[in-house]
VMD Tcl script that builds the backbone (N, CA, C; Angstrom):
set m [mol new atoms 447]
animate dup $m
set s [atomselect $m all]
$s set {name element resname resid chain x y z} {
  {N N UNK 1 A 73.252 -32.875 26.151}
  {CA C UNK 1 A 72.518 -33.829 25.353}
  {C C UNK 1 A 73.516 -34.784 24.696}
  {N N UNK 2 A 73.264 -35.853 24.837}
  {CA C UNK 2 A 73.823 -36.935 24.148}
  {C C UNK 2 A 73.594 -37.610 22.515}
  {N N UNK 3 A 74.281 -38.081 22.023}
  {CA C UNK 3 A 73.856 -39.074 20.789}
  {C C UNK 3 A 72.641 -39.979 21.133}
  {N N UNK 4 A 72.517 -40.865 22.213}
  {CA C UNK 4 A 71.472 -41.705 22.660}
  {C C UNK 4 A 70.350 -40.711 22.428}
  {N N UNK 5 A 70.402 -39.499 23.074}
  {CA C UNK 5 A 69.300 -39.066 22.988}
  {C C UNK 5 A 68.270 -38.507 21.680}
  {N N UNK 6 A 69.385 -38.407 20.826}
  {CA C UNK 6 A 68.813 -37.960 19.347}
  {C C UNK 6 A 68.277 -39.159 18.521}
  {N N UNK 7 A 68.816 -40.496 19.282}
  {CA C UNK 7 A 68.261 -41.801 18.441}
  {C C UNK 7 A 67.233 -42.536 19.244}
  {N N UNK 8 A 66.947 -42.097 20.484}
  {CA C UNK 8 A 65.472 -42.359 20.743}
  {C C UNK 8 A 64.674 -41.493 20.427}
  {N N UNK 9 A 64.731 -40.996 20.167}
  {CA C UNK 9 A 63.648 -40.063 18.837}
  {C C UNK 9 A 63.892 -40.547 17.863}
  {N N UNK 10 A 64.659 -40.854 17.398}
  {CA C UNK 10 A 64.748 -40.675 15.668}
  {C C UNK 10 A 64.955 -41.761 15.298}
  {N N UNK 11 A 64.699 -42.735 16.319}
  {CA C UNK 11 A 64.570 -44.560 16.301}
  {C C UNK 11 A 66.096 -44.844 15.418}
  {N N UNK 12 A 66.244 -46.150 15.077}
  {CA C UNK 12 A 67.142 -46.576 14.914}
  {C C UNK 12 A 67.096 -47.427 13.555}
  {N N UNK 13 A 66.497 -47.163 12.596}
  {CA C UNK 13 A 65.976 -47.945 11.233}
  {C C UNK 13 A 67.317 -47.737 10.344}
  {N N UNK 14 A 68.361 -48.584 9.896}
  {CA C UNK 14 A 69.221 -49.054 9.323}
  {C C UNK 14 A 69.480 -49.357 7.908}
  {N N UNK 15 A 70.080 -48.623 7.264}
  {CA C UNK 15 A 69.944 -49.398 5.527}
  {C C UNK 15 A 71.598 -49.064 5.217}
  {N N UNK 16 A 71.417 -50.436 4.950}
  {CA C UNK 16 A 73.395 -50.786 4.789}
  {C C UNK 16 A 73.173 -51.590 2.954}
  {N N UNK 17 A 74.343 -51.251 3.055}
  {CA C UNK 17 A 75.303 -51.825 1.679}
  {C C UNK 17 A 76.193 -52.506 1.852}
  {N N UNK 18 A 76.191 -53.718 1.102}
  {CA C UNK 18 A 77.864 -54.421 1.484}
  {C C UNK 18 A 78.992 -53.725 -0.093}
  {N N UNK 19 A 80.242 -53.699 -0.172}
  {CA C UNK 19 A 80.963 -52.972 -0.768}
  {C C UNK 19 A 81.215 -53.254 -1.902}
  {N N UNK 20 A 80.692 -54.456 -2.457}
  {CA C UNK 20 A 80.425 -55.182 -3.782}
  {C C UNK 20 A 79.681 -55.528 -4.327}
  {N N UNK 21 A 78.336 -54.648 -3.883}
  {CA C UNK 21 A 76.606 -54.258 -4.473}
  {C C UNK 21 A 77.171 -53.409 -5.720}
  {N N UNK 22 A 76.260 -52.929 -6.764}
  {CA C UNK 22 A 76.676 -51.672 -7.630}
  {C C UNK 22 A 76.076 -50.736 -6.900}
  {N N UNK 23 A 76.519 -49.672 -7.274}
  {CA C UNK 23 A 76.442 -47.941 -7.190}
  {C C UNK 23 A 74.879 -48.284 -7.215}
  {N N UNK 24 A 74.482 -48.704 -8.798}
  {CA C UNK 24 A 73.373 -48.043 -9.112}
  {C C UNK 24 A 72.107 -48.736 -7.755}
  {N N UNK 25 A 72.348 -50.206 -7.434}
  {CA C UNK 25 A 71.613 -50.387 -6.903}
  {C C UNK 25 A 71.185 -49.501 -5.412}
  {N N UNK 26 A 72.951 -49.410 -4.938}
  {CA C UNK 26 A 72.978 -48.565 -3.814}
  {C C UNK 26 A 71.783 -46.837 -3.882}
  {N N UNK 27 A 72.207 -46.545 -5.018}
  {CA C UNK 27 A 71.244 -45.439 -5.474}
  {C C UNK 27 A 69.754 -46.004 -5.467}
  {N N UNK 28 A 69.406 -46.790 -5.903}
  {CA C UNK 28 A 68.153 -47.310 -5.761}
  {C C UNK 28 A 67.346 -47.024 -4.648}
  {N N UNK 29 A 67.828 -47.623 -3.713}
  {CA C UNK 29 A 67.894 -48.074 -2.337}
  {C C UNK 29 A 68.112 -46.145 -1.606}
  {N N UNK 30 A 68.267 -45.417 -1.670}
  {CA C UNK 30 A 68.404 -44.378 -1.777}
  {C C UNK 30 A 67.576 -43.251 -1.852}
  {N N UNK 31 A 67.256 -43.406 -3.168}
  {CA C UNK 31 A 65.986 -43.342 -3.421}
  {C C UNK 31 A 65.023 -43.352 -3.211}
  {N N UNK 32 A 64.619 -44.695 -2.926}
  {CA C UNK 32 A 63.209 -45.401 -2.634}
  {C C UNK 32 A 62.966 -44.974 -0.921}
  {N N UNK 33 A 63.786 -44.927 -0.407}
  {CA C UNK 33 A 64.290 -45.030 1.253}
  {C C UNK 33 A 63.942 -43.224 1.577}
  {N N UNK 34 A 64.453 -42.308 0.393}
  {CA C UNK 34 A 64.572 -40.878 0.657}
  {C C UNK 34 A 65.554 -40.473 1.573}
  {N N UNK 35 A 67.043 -41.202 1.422}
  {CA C UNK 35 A 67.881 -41.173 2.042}
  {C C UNK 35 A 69.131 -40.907 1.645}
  {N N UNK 36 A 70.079 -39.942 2.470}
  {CA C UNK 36 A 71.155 -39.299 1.750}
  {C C UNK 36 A 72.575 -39.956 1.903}
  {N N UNK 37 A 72.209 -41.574 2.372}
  {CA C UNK 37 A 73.398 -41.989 2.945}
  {C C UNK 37 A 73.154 -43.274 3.084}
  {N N UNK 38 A 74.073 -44.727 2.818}
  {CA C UNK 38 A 73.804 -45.923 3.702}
  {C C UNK 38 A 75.201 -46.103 4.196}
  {N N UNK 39 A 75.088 -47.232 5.211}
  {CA C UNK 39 A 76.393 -48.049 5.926}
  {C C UNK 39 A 76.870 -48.762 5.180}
  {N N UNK 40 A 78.052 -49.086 4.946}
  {CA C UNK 40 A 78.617 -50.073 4.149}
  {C C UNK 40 A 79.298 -51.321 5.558}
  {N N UNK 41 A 78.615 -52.105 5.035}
  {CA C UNK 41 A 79.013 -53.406 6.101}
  {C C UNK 41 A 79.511 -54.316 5.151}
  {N N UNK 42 A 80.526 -55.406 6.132}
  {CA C UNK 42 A 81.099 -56.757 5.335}
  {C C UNK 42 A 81.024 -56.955 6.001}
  {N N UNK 43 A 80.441 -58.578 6.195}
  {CA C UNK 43 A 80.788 -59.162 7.232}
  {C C UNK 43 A 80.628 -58.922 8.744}
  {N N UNK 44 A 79.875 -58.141 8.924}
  {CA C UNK 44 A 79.003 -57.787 10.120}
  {C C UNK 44 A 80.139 -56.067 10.877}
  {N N UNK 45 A 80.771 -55.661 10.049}
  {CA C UNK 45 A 81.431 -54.949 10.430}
  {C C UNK 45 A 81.118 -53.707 9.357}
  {N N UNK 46 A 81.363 -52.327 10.388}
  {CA C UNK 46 A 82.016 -51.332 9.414}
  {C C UNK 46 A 83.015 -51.070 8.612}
  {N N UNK 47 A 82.543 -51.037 7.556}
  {CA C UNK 47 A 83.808 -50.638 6.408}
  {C C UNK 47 A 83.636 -49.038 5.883}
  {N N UNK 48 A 82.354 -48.646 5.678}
  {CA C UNK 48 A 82.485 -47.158 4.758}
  {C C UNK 48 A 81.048 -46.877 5.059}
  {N N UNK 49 A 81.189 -45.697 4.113}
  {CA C UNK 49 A 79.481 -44.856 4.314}
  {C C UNK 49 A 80.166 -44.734 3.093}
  {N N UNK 50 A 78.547 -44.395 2.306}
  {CA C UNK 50 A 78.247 -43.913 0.995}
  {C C UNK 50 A 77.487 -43.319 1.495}
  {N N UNK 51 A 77.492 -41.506 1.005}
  {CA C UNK 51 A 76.536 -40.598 0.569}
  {C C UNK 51 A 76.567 -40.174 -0.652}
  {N N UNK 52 A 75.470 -39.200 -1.214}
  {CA C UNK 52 A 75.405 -38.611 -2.422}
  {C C UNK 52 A 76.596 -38.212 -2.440}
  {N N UNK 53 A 77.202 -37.281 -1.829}
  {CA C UNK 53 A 78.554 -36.934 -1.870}
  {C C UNK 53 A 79.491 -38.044 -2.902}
  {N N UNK 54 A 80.223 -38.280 -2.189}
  {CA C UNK 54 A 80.767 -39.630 -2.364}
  {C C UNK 54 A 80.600 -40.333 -3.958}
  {N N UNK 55 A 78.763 -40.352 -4.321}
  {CA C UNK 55 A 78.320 -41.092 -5.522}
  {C C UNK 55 A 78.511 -39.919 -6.381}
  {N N UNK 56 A 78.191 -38.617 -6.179}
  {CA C UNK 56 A 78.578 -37.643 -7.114}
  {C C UNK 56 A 79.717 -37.561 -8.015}
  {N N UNK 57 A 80.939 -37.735 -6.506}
  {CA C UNK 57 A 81.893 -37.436 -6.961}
  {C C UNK 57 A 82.635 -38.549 -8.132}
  {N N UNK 58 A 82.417 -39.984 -7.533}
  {CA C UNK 58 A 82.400 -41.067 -8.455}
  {C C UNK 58 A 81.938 -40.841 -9.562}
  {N N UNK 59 A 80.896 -40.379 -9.996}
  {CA C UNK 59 A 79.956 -40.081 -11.124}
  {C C UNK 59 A 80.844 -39.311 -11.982}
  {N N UNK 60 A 81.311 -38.396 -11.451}
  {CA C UNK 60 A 81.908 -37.152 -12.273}
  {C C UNK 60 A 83.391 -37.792 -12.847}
  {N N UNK 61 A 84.105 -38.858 -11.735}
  {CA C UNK 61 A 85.456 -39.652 -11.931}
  {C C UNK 61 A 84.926 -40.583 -13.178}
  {N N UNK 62 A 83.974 -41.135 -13.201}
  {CA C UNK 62 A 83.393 -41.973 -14.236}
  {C C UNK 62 A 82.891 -41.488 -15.749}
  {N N UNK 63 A 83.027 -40.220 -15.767}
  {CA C UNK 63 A 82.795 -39.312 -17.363}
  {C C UNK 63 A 81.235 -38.965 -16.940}
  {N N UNK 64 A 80.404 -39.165 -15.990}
  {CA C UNK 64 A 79.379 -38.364 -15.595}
  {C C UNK 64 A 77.920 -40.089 -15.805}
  {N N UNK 65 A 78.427 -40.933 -15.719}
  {CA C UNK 65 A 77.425 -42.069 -15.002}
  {C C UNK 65 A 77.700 -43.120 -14.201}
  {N N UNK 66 A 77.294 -43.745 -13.531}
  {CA C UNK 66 A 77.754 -45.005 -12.820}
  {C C UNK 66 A 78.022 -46.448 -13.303}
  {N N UNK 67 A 77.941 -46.726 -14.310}
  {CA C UNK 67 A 78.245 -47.516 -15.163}
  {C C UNK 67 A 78.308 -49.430 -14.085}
  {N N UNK 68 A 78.756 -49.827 -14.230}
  {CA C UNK 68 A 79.420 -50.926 -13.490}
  {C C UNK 68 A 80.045 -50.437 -11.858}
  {N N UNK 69 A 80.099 -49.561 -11.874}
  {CA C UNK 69 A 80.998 -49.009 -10.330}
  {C C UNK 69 A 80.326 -49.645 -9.004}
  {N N UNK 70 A 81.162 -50.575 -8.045}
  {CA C UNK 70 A 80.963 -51.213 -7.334}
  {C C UNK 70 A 80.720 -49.604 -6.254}
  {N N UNK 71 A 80.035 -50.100 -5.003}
  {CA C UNK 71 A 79.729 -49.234 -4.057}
  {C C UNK 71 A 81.847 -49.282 -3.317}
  {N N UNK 72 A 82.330 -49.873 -3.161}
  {CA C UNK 72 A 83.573 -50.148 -2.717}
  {C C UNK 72 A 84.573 -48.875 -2.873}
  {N N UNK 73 A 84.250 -48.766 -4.446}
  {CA C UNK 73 A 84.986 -47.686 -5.520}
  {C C UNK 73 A 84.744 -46.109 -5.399}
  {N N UNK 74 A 83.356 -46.459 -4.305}
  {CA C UNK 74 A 82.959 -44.654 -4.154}
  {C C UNK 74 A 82.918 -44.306 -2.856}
  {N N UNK 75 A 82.791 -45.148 -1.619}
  {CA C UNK 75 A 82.426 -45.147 -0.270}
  {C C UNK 75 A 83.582 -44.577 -0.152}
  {N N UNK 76 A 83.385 -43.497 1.454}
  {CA C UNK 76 A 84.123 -43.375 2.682}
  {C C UNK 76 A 84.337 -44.352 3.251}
  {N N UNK 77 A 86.160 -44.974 2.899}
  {CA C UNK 77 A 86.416 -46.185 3.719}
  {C C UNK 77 A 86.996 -45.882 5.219}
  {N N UNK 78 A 86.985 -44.636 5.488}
  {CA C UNK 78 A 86.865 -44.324 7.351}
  {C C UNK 78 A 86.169 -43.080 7.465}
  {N N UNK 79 A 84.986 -43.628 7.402}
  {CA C UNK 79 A 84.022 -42.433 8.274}
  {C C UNK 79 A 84.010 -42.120 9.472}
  {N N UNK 80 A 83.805 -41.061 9.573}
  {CA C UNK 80 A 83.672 -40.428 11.267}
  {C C UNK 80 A 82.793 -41.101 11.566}
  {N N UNK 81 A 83.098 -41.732 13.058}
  {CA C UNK 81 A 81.544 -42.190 13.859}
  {C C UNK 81 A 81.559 -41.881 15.087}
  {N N UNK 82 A 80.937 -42.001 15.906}
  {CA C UNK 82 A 80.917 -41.382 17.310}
  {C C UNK 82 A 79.713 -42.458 18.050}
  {N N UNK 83 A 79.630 -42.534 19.213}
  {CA C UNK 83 A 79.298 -43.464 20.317}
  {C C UNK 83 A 78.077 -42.483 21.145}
  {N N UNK 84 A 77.098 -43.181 21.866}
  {CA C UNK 84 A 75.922 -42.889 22.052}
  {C C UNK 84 A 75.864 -42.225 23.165}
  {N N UNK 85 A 77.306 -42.200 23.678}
  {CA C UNK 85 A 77.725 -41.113 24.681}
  {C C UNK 85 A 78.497 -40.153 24.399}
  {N N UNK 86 A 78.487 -40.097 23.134}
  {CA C UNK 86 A 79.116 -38.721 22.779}
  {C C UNK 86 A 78.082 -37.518 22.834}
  {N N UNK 87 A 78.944 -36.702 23.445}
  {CA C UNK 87 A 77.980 -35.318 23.865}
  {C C UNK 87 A 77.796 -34.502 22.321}
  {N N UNK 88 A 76.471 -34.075 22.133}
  {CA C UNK 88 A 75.921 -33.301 21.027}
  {C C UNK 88 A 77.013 -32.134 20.566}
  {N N UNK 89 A 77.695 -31.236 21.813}
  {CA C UNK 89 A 78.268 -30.671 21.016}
  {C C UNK 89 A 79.745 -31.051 20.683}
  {N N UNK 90 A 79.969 -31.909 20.795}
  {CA C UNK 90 A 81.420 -32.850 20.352}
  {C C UNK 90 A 81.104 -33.016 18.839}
  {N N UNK 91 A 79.834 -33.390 18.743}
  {CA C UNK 91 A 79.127 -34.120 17.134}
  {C C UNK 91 A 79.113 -33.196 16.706}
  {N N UNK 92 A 78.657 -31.882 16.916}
  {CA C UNK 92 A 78.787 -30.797 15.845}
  {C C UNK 92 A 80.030 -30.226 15.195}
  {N N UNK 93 A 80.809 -29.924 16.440}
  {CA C UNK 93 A 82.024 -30.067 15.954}
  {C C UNK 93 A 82.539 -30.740 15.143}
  {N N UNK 94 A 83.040 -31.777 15.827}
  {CA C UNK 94 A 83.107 -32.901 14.733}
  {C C UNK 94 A 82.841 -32.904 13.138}
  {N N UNK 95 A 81.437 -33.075 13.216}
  {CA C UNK 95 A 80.617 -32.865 11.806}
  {C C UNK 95 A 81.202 -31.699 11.218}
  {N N UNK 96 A 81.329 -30.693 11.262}
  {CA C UNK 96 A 81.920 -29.145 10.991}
  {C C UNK 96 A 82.670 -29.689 10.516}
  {N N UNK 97 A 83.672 -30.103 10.973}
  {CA C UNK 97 A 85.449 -30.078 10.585}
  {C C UNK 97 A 85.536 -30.834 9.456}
  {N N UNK 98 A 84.938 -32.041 9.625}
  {CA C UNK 98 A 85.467 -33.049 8.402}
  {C C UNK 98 A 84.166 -32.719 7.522}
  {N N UNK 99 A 83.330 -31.581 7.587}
  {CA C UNK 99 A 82.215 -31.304 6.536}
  {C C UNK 99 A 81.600 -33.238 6.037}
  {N N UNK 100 A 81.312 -33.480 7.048}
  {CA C UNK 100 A 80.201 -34.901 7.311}
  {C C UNK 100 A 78.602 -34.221 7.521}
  {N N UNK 101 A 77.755 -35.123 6.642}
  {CA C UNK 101 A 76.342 -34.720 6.898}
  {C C UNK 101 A 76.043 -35.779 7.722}
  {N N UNK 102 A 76.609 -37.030 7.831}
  {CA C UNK 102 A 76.157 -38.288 8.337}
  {C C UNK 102 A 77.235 -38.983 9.520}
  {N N UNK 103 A 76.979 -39.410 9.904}
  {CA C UNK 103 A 77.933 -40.360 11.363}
  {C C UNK 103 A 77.061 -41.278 11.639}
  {N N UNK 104 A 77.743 -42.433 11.155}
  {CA C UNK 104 A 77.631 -43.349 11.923}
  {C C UNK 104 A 77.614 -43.652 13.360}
  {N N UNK 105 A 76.857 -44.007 14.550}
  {CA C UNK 105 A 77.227 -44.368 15.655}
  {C C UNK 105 A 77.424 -45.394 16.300}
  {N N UNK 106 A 78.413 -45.972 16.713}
  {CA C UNK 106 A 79.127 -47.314 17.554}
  {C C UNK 106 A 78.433 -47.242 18.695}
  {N N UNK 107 A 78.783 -48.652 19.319}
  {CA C UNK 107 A 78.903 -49.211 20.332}
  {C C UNK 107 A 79.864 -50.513 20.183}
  {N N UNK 108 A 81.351 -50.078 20.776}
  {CA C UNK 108 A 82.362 -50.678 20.425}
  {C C UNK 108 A 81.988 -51.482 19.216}
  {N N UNK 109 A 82.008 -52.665 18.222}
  {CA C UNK 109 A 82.224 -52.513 16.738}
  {C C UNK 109 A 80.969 -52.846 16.652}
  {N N UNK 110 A 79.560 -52.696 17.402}
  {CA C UNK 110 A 77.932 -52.449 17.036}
  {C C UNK 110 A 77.403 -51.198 16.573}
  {N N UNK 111 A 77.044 -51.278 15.002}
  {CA C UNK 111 A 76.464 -49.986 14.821}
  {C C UNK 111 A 75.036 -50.242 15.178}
  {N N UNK 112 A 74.900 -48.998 15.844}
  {CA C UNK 112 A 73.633 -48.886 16.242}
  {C C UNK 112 A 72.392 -47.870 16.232}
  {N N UNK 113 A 72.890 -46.943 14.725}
  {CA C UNK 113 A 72.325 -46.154 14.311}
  {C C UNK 113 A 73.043 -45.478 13.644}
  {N N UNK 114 A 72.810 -44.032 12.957}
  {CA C UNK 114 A 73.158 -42.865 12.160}
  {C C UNK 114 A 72.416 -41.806 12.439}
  {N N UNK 115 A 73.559 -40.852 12.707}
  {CA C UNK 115 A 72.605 -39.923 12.757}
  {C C UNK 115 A 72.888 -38.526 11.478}
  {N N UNK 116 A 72.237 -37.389 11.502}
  {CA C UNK 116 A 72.416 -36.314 10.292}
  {C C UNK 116 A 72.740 -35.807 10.827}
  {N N UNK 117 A 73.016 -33.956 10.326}
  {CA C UNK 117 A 73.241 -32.937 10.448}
  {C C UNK 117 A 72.202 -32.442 10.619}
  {N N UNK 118 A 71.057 -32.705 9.956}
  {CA C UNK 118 A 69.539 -32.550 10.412}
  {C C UNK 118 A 68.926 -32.816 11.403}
  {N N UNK 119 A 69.922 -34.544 12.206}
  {CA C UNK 119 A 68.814 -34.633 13.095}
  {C C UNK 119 A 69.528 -33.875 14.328}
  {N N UNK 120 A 70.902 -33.831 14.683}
  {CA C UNK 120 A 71.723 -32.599 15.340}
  {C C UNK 120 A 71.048 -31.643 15.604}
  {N N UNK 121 A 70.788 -30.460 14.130}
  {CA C UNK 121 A 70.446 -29.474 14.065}
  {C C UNK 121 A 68.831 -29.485 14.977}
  {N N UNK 122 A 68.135 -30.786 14.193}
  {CA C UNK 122 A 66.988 -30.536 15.116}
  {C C UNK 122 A 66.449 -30.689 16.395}
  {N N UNK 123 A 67.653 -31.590 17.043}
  {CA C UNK 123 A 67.551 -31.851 18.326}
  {C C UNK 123 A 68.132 -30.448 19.211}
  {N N UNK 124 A 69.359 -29.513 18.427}
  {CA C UNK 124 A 69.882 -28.398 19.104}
  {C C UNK 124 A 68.246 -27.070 19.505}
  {N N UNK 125 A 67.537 -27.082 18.027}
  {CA C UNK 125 A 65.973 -26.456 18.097}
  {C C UNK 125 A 65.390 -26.581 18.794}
  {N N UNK 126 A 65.058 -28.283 19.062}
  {CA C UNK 126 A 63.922 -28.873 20.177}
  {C C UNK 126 A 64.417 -28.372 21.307}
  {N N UNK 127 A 65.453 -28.257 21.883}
  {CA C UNK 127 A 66.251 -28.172 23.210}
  {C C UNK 127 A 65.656 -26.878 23.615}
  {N N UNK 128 A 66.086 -25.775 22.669}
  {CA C UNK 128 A 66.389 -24.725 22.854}
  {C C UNK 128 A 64.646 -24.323 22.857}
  {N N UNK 129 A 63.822 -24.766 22.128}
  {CA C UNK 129 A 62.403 -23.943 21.911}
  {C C UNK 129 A 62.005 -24.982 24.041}
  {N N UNK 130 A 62.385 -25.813 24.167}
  {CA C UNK 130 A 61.887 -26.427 25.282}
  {C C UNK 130 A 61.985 -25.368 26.181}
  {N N UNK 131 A 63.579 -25.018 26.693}
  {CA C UNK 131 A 63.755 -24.056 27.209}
  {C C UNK 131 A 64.017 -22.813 27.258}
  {N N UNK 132 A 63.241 -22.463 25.977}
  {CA C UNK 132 A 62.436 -21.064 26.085}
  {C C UNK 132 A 61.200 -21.422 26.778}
  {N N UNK 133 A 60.304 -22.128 25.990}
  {CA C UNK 133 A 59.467 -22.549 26.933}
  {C C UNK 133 A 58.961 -22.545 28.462}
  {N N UNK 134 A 60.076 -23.307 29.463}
  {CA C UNK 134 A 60.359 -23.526 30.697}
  {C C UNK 134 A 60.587 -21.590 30.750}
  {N N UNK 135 A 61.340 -21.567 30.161}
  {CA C UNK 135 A 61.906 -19.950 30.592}
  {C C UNK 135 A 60.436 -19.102 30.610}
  {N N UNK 136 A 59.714 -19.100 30.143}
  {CA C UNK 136 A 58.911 -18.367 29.866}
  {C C UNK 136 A 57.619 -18.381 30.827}
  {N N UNK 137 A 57.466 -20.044 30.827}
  {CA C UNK 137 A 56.634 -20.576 32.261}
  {C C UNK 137 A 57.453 -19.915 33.666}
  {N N UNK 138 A 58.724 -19.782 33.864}
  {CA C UNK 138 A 58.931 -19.351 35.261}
  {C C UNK 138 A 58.742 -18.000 35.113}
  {N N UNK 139 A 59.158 -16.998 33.941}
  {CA C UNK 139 A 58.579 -15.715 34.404}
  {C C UNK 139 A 56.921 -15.511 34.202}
  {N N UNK 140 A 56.513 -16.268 34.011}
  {CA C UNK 140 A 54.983 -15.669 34.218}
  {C C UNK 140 A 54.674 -16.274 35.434}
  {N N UNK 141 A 54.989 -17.049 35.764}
  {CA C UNK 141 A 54.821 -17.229 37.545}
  {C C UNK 141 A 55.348 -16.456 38.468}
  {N N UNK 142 A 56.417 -15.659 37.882}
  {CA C UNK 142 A 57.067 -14.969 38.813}
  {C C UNK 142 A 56.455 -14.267 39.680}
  {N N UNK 143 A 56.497 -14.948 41.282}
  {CA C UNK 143 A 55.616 -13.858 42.283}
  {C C UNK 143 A 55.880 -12.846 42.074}
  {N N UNK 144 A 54.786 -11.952 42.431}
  {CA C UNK 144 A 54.864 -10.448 42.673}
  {C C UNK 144 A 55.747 -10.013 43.714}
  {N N UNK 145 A 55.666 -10.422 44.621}
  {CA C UNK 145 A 56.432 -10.005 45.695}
  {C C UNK 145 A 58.251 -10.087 45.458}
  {N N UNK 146 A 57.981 -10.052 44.403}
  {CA C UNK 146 A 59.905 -10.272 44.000}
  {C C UNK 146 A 59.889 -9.467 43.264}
  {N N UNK 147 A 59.191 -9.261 42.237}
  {CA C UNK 147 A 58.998 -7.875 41.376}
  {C C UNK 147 A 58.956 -6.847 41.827}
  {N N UNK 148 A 58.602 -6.393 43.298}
  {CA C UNK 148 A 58.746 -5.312 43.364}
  {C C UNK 148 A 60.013 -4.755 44.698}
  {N N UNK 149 A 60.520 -6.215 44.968}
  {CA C UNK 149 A 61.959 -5.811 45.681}
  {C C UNK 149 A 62.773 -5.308 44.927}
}
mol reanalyze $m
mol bondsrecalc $m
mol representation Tube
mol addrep $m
């Protein structure tokens, strides 16, 4: 299974930040969206991801509010991203190591989605309940005449 394949399901709906919005608005936007993460773009390019992560930790650097804090000041200025041919279990990996909930995904410098740890996890489920599924359809077909060779 591929990256492509987890974002035609999970469509491709986009919410970016440029790096000199505030925090708070970025949180807003967040919020309202029910989302644990945006892109940080300039200029039609990747620069960073902001997640809660990230705003937490700012928060706590800030005496515990966001005050004035530009999104710039808290973002991942090199996030992991990975390409729509990257194989699913490359992404998990991946994700594991650098403890990322989110990736961005390229197409040389086109982002063209994000995906989670959620939607990973749920595409590894779907796979697997499919083919139980299939598995389950061929043994109940299983001729008789093989059952008892």
């Amino acid at each position: 299974m591929k990256v492509s394949d987890i974002l035609r399901v999970k469509g491709n709906t986009l919410y970016t930040v440029t790096p000199d919005e505030p925090i708070a608005v970025a949180l807003s936007v967040m919020a309202e969206k029910d989302i644990g993460s945006l892109v940080v773009m300039e200029l039609g390019d990747l620069v960073g991801m902001l997640t809660f992560r990230e705003v937490i930790q700012a928060t706590v650097r800030n005496g515990g509010g966001v005050g004035s804090m530009l999104v710039r000041s808290a973002m991942d200025d090199h996030p992991l991203t990975c390409t729509l041919e990257t194989d699913m279990d490359e992404v998990r990996r991946m994700m594991l190591d650098r403890h990322a909930r989110y990736m961005p995904v390229m197409d040389r410098k086109m982002l063209m989605g994000v995906i989670s740890f959620y939607d990973v996890a749920k595409a590894v489920v779907d796979a697997q309940n499919f083919e139980n599924k299939m598995l389950k359809a061929y043994i109940r077909d299983w001729p008789e005449d093989a059952a008892k060779a």
